[in-house]
Structure formats: structure tokens, C-alpha cells
DRENTOR-527016 format. One line per field, with one value per residue: x, y, z of N, C-alpha, C, O, CB in turn. Coordinates in steps of 0.02 Angstrom, whole numbers, plus 50000, padded with zeros to 5 digits. Glycine has a CB too. Example, Ala and Ser with C-alpha at 12.3 -4.5 7.8 and 13.67 -1.06 7.14 Angstrom:
2
n_x: [50660 / 50642]
n_y: [49716 / 49888]
n_z: [50390 / 50354]
ca_x: [50615 / 50684]
ca_y: [49775 / 49947]
ca_z: [50390 / 50357]
c_x: [50660 / 50645]
c_y: [49835 / 50002]
c_z: [50390 / 50394]
o_x: [50712 / 50670]
o_y: [49834 / 50057]
o_z: [50423 / 50402]
cb_x: [50565 / 50704]
cb_y: [49776 / 49970]
cb_z: [50452 / 50286]
//
This chain:
163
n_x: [49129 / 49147 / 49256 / 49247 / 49148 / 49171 / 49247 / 49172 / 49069 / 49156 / 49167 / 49043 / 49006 / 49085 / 49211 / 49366 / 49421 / 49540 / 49620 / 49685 / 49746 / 49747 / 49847 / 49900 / 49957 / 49908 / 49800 / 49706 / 49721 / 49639 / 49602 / 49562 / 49623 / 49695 / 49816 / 49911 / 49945 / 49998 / 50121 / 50241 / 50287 / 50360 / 50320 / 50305 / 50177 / 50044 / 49916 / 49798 / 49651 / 49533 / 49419 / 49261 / 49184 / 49043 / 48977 / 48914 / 48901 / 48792 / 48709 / 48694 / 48615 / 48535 / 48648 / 48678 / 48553 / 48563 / 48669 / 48590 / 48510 / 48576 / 48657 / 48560 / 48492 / 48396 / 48386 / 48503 / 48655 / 48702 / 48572 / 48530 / 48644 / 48642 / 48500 / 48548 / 48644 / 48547 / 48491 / 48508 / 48685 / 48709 / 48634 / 48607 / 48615 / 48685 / 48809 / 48832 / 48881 / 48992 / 49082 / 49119 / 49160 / 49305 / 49372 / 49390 / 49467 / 49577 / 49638 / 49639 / 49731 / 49858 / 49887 / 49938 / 50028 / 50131 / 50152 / 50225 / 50208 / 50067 / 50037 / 50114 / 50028 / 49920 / 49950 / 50013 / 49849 / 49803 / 49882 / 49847 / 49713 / 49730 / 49774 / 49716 / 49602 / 49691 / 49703 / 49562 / 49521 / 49587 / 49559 / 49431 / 49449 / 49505 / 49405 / 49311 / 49387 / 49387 / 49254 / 49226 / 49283 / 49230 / 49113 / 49124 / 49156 / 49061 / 48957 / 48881 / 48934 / 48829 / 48756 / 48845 / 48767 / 48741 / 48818]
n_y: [50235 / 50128 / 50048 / 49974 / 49921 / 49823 / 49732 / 49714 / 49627 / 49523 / 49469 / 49449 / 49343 / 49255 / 49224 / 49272 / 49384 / 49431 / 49565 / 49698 / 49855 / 50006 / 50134 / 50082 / 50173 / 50269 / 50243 / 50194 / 50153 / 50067 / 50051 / 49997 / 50054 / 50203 / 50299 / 50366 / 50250 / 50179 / 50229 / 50208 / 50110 / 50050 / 50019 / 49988 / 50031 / 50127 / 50165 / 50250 / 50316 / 50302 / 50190 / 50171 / 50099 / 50112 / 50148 / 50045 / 49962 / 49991 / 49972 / 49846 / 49759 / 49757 / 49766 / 49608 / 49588 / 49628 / 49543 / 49406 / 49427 / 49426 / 49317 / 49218 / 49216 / 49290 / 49408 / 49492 / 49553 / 49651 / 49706 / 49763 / 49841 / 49939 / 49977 / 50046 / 50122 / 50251 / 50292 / 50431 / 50467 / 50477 / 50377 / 50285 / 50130 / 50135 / 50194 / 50105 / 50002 / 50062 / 50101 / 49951 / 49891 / 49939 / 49859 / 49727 / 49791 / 49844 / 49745 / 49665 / 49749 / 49747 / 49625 / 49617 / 49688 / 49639 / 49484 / 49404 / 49297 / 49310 / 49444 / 49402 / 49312 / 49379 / 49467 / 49382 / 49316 / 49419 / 49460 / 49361 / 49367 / 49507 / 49486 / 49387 / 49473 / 49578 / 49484 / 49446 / 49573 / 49580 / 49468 / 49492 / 49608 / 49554 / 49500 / 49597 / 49648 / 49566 / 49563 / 49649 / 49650 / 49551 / 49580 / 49697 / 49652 / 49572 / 49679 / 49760 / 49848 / 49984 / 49971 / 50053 / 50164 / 50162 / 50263]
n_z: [44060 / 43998 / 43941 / 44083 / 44073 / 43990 / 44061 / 44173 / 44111 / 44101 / 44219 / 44278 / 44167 / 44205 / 44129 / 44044 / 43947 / 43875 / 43809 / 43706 / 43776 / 43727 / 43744 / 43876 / 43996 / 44011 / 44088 / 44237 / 44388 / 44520 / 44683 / 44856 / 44946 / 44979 / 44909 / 44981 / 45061 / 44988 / 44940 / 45028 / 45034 / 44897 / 44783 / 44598 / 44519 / 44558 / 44637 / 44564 / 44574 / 44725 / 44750 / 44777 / 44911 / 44949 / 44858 / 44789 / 44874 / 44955 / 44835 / 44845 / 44813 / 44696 / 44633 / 44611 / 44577 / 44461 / 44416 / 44403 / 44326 / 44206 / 44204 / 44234 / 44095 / 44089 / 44028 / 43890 / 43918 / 43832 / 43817 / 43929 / 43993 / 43881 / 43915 / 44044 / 44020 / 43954 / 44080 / 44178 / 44219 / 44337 / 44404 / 44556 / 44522 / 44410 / 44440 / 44548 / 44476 / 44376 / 44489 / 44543 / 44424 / 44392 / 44502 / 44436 / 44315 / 44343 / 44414 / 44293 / 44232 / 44339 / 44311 / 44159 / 44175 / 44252 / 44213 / 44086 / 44018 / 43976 / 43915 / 43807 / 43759 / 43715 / 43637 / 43529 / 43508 / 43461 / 43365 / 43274 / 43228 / 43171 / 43047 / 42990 / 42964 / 42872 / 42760 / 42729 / 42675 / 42575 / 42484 / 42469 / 42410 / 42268 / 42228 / 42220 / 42113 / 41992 / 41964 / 41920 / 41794 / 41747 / 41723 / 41636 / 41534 / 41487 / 41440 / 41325 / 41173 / 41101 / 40950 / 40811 / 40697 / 40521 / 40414]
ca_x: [49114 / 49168 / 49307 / 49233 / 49111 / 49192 / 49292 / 49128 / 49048 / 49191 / 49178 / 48952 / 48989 / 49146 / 49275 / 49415 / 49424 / 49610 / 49609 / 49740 / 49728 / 49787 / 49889 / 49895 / 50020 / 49861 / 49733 / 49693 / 49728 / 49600 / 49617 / 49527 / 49655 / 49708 / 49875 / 49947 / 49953 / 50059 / 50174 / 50290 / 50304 / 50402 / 50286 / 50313 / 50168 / 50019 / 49829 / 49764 / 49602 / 49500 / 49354 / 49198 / 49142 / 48993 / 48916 / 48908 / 48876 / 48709 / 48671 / 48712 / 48537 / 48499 / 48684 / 48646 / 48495 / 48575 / 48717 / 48567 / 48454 / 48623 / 48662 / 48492 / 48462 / 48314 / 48400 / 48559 / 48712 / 48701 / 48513 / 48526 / 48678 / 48585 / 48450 / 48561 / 48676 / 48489 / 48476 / 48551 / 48760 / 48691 / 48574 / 48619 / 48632 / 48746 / 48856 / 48878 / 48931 / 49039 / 49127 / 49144 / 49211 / 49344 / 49394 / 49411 / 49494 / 49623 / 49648 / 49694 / 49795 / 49906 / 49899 / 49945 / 50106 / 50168 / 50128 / 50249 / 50163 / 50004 / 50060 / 50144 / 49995 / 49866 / 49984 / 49999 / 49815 / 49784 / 49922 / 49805 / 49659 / 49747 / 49824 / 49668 / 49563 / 49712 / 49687 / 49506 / 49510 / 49636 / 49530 / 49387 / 49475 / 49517 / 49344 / 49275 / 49410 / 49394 / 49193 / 49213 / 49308 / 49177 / 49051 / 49141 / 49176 / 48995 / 48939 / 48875 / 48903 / 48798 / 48784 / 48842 / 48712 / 48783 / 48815]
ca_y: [50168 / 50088 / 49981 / 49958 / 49873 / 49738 / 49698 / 49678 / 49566 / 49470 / 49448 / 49426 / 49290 / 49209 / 49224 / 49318 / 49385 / 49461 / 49641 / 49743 / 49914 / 50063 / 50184 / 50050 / 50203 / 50333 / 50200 / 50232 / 50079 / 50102 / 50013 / 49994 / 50097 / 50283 / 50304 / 50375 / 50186 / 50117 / 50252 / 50219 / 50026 / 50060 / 49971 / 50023 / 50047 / 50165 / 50182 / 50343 / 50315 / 50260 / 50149 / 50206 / 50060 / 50163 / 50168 / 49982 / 49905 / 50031 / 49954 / 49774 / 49711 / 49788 / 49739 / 49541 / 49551 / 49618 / 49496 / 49359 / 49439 / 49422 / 49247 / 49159 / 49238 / 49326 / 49479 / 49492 / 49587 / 49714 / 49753 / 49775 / 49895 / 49996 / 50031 / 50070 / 50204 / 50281 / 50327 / 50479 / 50447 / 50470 / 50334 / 50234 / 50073 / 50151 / 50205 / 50062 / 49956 / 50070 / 50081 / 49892 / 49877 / 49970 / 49787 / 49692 / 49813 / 49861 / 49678 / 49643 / 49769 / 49723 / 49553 / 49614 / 49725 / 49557 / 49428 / 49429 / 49266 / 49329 / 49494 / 49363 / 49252 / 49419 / 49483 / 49314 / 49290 / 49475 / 49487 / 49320 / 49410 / 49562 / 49437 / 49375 / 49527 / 49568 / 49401 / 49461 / 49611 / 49553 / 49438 / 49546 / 49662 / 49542 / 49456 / 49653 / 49654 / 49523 / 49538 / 49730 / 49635 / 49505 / 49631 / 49725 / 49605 / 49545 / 49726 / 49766 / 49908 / 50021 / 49976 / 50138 / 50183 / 50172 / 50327]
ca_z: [44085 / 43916 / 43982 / 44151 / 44054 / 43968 / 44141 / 44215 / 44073 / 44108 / 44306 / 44285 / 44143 / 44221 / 44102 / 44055 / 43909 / 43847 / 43758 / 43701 / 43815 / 43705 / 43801 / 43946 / 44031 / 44037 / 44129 / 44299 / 44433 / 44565 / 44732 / 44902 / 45002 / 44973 / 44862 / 45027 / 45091 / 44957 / 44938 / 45059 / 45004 / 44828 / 44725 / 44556 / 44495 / 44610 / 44611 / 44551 / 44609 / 44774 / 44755 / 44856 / 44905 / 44951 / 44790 / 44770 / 44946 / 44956 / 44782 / 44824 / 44808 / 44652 / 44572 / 44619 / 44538 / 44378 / 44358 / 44411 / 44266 / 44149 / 44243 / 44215 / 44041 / 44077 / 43980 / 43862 / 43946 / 43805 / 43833 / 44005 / 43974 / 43854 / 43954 / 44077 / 43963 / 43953 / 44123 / 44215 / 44236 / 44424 / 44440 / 44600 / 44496 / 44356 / 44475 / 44577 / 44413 / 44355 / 44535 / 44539 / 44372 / 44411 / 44525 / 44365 / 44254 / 44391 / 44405 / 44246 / 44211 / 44357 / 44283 / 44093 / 44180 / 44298 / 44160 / 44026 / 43950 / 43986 / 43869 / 43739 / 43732 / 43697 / 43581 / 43467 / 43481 / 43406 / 43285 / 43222 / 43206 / 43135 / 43001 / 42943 / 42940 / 42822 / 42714 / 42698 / 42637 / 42503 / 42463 / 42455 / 42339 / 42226 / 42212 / 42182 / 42044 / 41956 / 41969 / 41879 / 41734 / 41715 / 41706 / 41574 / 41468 / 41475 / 41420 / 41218 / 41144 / 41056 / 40860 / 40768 / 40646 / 40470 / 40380]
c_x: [49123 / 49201 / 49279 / 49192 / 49118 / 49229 / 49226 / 49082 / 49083 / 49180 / 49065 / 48962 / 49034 / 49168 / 49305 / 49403 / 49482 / 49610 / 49672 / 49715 / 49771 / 49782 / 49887 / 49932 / 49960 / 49791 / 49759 / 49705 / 49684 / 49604 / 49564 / 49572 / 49669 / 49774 / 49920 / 49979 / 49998 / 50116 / 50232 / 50328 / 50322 / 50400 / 50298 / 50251 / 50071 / 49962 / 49812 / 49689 / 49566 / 49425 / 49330 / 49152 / 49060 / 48930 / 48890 / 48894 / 48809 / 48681 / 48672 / 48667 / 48551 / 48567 / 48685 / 48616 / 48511 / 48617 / 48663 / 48530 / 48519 / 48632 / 48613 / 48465 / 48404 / 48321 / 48465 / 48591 / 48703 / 48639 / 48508 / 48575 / 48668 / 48536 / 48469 / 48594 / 48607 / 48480 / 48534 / 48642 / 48758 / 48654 / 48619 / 48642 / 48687 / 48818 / 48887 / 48919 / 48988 / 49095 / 49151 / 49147 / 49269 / 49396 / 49454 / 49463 / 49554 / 49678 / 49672 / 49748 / 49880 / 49930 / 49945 / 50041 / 50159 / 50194 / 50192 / 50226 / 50106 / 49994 / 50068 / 50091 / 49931 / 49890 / 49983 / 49916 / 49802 / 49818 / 49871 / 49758 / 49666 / 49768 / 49774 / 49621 / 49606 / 49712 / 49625 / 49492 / 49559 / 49591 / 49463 / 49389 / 49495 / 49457 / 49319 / 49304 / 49399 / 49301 / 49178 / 49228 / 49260 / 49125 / 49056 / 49168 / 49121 / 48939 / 48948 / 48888 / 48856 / 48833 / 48765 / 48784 / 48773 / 48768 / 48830]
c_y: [50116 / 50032 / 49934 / 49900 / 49809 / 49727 / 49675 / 49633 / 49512 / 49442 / 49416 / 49358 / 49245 / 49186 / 49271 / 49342 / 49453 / 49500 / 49681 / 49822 / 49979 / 50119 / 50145 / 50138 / 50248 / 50275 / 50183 / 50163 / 50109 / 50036 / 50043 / 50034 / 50160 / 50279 / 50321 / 50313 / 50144 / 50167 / 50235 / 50152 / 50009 / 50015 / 50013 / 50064 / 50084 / 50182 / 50266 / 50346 / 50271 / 50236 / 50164 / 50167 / 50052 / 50155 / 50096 / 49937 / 49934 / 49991 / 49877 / 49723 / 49701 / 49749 / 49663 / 49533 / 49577 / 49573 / 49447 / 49376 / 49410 / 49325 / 49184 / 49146 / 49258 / 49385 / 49459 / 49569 / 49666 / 49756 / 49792 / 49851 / 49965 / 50032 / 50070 / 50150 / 50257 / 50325 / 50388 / 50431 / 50442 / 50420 / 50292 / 50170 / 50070 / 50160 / 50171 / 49995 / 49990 / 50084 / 49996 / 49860 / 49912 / 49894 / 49747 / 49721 / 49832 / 49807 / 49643 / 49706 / 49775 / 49656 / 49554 / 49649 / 49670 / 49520 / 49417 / 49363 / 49279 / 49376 / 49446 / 49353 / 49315 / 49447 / 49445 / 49321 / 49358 / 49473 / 49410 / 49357 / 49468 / 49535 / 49402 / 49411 / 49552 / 49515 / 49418 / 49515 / 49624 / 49518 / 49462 / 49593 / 49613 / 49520 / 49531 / 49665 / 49636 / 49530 / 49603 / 49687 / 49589 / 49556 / 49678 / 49694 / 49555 / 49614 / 49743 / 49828 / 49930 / 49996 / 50045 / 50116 / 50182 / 50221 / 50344]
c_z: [44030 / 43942 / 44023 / 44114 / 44037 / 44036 / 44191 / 44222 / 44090 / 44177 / 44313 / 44246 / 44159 / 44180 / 44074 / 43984 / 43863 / 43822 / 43770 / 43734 / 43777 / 43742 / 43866 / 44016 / 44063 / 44080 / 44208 / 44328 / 44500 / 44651 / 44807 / 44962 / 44978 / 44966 / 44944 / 45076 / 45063 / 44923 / 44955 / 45040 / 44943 / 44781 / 44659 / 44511 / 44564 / 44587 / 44588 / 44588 / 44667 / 44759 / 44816 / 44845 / 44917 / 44925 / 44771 / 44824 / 44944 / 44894 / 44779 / 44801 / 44732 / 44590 / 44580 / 44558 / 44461 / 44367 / 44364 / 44356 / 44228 / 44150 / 44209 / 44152 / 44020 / 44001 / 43950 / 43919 / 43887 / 43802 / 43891 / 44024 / 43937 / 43892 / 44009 / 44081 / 43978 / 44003 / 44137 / 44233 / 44313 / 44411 / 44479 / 44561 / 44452 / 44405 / 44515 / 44517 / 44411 / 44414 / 44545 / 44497 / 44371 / 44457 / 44466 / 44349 / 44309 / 44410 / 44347 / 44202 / 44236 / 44334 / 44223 / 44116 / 44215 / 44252 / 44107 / 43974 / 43924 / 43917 / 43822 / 43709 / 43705 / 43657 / 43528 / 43465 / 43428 / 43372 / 43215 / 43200 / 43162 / 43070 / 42956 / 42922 / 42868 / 42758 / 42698 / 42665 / 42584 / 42474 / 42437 / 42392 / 42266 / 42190 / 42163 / 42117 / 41985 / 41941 / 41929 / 41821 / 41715 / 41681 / 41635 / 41500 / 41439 / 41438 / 41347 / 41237 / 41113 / 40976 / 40862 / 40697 / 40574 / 40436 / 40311]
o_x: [49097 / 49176 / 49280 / 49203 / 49089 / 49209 / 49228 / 49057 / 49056 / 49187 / 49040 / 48936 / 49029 / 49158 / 49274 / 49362 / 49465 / 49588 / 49702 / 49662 / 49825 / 49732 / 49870 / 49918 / 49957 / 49735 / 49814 / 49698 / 49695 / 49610 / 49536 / 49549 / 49630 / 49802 / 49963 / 50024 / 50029 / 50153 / 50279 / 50389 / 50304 / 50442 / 50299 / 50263 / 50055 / 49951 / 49822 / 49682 / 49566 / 49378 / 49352 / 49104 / 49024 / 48872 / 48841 / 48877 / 48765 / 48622 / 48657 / 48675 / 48573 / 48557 / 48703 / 48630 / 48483 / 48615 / 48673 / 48511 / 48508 / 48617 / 48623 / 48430 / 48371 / 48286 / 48491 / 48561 / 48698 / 48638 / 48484 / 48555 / 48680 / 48530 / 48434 / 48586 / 48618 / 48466 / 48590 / 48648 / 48798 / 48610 / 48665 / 48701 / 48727 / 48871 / 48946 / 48968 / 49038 / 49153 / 49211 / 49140 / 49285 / 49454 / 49515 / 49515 / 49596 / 49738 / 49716 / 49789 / 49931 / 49988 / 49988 / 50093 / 50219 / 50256 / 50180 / 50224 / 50089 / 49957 / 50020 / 50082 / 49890 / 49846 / 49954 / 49902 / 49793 / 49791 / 49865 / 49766 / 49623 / 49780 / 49785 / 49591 / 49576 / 49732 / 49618 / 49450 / 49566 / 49577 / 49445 / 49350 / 49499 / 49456 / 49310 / 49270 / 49398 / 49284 / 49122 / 49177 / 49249 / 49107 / 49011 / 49188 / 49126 / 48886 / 49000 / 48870 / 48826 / 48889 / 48721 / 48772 / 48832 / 48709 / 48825]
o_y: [50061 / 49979 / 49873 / 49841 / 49758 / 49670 / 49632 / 49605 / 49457 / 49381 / 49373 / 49309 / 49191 / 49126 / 49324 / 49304 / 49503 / 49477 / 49693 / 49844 / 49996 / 50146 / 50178 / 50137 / 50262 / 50298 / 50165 / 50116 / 50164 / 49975 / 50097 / 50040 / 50163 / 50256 / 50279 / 50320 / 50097 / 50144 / 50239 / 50146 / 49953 / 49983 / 50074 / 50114 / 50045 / 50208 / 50323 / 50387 / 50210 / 50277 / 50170 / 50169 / 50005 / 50154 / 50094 / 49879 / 49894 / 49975 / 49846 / 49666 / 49649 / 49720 / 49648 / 49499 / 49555 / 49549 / 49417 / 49324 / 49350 / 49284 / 49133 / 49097 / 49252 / 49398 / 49410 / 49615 / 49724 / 49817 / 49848 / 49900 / 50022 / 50093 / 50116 / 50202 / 50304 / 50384 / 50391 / 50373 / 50409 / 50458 / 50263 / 50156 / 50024 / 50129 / 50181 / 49959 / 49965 / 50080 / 49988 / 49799 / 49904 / 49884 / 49741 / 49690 / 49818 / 49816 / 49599 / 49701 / 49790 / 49637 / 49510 / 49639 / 49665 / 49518 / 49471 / 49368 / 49267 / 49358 / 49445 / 49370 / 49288 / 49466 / 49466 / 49337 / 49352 / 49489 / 49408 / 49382 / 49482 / 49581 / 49389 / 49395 / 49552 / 49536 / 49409 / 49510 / 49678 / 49544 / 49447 / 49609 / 49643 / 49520 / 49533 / 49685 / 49671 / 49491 / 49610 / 49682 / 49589 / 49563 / 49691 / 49710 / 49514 / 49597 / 49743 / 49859 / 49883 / 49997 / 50080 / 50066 / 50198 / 50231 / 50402]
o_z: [44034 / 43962 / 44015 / 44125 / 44054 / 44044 / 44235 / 44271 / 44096 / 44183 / 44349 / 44274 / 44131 / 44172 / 44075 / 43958 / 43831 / 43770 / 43823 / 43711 / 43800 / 43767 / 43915 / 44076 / 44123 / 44092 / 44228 / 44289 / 44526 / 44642 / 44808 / 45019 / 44930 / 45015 / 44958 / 45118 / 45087 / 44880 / 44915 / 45032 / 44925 / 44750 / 44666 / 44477 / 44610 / 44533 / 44608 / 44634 / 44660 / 44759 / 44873 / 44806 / 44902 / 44944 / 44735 / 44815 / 44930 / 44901 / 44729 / 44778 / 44709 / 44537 / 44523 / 44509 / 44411 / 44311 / 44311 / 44328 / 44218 / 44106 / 44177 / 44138 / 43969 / 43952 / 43976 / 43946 / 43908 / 43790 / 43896 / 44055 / 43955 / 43901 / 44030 / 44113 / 44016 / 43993 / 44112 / 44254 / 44347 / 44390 / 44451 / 44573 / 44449 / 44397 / 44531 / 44524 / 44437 / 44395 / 44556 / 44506 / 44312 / 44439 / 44457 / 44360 / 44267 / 44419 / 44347 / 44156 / 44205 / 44341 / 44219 / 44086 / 44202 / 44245 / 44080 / 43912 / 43866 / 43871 / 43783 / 43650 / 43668 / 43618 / 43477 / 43407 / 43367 / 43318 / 43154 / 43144 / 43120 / 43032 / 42897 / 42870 / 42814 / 42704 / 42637 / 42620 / 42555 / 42419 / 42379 / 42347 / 42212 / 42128 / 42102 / 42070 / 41934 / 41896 / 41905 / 41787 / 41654 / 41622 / 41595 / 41444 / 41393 / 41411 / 41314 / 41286 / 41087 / 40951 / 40885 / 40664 / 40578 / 40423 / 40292]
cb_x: [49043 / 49227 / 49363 / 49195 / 49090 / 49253 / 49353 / 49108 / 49053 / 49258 / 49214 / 48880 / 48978 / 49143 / 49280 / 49490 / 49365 / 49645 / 49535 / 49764 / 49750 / 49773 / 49851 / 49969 / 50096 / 49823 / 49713 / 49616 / 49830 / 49505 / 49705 / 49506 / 49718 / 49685 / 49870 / 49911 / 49899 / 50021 / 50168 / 50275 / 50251 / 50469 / 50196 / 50349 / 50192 / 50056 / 49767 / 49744 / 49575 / 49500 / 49359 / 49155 / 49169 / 49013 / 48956 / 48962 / 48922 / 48705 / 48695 / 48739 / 48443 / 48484 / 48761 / 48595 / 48408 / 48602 / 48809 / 48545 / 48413 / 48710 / 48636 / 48428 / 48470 / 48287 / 48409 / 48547 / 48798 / 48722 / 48456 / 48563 / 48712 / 48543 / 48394 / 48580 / 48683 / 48443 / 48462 / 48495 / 48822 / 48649 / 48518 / 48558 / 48583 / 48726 / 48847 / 48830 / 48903 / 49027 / 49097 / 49129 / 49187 / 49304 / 49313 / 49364 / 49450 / 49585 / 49598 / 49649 / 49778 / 49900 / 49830 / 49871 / 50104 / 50112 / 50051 / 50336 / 50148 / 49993 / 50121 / 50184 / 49972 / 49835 / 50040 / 50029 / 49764 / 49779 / 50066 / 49774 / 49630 / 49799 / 49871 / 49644 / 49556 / 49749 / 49687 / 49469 / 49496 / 49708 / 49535 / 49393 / 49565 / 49562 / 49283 / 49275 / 49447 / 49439 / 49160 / 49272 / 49377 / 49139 / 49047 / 49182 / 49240 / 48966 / 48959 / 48787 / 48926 / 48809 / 48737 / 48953 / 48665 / 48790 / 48850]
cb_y: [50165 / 50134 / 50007 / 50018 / 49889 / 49722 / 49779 / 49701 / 49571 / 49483 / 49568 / 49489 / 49293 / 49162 / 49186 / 49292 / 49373 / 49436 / 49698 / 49745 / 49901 / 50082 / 50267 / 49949 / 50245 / 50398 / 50112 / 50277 / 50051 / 50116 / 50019 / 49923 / 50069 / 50335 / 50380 / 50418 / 50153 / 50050 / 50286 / 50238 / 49981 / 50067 / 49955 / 49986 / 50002 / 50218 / 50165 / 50367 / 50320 / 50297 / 50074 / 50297 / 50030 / 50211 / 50211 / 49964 / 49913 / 50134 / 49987 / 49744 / 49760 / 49888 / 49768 / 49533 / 49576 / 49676 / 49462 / 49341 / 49533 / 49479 / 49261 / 49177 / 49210 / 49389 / 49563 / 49498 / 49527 / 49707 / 49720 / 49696 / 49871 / 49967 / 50000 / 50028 / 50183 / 50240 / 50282 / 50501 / 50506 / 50533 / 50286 / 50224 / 50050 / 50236 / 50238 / 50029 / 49951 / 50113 / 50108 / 49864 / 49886 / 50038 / 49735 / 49696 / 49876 / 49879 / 49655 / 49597 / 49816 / 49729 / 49517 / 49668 / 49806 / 49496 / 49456 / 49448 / 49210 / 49366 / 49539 / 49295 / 49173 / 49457 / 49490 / 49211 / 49255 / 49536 / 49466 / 49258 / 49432 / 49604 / 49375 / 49334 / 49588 / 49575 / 49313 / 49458 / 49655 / 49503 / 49400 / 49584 / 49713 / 49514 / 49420 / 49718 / 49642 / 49453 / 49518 / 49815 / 49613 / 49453 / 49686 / 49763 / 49556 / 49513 / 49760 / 49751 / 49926 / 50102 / 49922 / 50170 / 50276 / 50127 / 50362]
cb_z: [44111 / 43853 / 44032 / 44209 / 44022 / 43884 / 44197 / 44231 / 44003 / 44092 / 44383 / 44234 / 44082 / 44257 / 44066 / 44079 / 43910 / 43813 / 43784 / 43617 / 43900 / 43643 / 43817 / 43940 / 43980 / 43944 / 44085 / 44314 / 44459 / 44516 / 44737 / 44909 / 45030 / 45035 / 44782 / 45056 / 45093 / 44880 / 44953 / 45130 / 45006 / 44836 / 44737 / 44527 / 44430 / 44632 / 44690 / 44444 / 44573 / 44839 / 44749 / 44859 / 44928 / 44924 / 44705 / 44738 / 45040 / 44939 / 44719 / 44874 / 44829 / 44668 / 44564 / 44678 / 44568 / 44337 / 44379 / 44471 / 44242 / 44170 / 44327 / 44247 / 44014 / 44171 / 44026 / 43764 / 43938 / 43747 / 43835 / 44050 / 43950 / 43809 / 43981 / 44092 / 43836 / 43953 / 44174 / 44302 / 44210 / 44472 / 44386 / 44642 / 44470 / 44305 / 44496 / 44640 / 44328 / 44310 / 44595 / 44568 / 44313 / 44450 / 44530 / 44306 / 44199 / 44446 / 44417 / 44187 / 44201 / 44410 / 44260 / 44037 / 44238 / 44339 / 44114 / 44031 / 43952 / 44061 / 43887 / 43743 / 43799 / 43738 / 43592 / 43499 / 43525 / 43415 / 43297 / 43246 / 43258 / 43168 / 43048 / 42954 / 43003 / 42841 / 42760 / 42732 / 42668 / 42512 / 42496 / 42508 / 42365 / 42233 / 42296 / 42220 / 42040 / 41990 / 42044 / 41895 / 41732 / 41775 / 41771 / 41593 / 41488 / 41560 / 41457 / 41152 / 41118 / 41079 / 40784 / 40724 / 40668 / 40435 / 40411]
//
């Protein structure tokens, strides 16, 4: 439910929020009809899994009142998640999140394969981020360098005893 998660932070706090998907090729596309429905219609690319909407209409109360806890700011999104990790991988409530995150993340990954600015523009912003994490830990290294040579050049020796 890792993924599912951030796709569903994104849809409780209303907004999007762009991520590079490593191995996009092995992630599952999940859809509201049964793969046998869009076979025949030579879409290129084909759900692996059916959403049971099941698990999430029975829980509709209950998932309300968590995006409205997340919503109102009674609770933080990552407490609420935590305690949820906690419970049984069965609990009714766990289970209907992680079926209707599955929406989201299904959703943008038809978006990220369509898109090709969409792709560009999540590509540029990470290769920024990747670009200055590099710049910091250059910078980093040089500070620790330069902060050994101070140090050693601020260090006495031992007077030798005269003999």
C-alpha cells in the first residue's frame, strides 16, 4: 500500500503531486471493468487488476470521515496512516483505502504514459532536485575538508623532552 498511499494523499489533500515511478512497466493498472472488457478494443495498454468496489462502498462512512479527519486537521495524514499500518492488513478500513487508491495511481499512470509534457515537465523538475542534492554534498565535502585542515593546523605537538 506504499504507492497507493501517496496517490491517495494526493486525491484527500487535492493536489497532484508528480513522482518518478521506477519500473513504471511492472505497475499494475487497475480499472472498474474486468480485463476481458478492454481486450477486444486494442488499447495498448490493459488493467491487470479489478477494483472491488466492495471493499470501499461498505466502508464509505468510515473513509469520509478519514479524509474529513485529514481535511479539517483534526489529525496529520501521516498519523492517521501509521495507526493504520498498525492494524491487521484485513481491517475493513485498511482495505477500503488501499482499494481506492488504486483510482489515483491508475490515473496517473495513464496520465504519465499519454502526457509527453507531463513526463518532460517531472523529469526537469527531478533532474533539479537531483542537481542540487549533488551541489550539496560537494559542498558538504568540502566544508568537512577544509574543517579537518583547520583543525590540524590548530593542533600542538608534544614538546620532546631533552636528552
Amino acid at each position: 500500500m506504499v504507492i497507493q498511499k501517496s496517490y491517495l494523499r494526493q486525491l484527500i489533500l487535492l493536489f497532484e503531486y508528480a513522482q518518478r515511478i521506477k519500473g513504471l512497466g511492472r505497475q499494475q493498472l487497475s480499472t472498474f471493468k474486468h480485463r476481458k472488457h478492454y481486450e477486444g478494443q486494442e488499447y495498448l495498454l490493459l488493467p491487470d487488476h479489478y477494483i472491488r468496489e466492495n471493499h470501499f462502498e461498505d466502508q464509505w462512512d468510515d473513509v469520509l470521515r478519514f479524509i474529513a479527519t485529514i481535511r479539517l486537521k483534526v489529525k496529520t495524514a501521516s498519523q492517521l496512516f501509521k495507526r493504520l499500518n498498525s492494524y491487521s492488513k484485513q481491517h475493513p478500513l485498511y482495505r477500503a483505502l488501499k482499494e481506492f487508491g488504486k483510482i489515483p495511481k491508475s490515473l496517473f499512470i495513464l496520465k504519465y504514459c499519454d502526457d509527453l509534457q507531463f513526463r518532460q515537465a517531472i523529469e526537469k523538475q527531478l533532474n533539479k532536485v537531483e542537481s542540487s542534492n549533488k551541489f550539496s554534498k560537494a559542498v558538504l565535502l568540502v566544508t568537512a575538508r577544509s574543517s579537518c585542515k583547520a583543525k590540524r593546523k590548530t593542533r600542538r605537538l608534544p614538546k620532546l623532552a631533552d636528552g
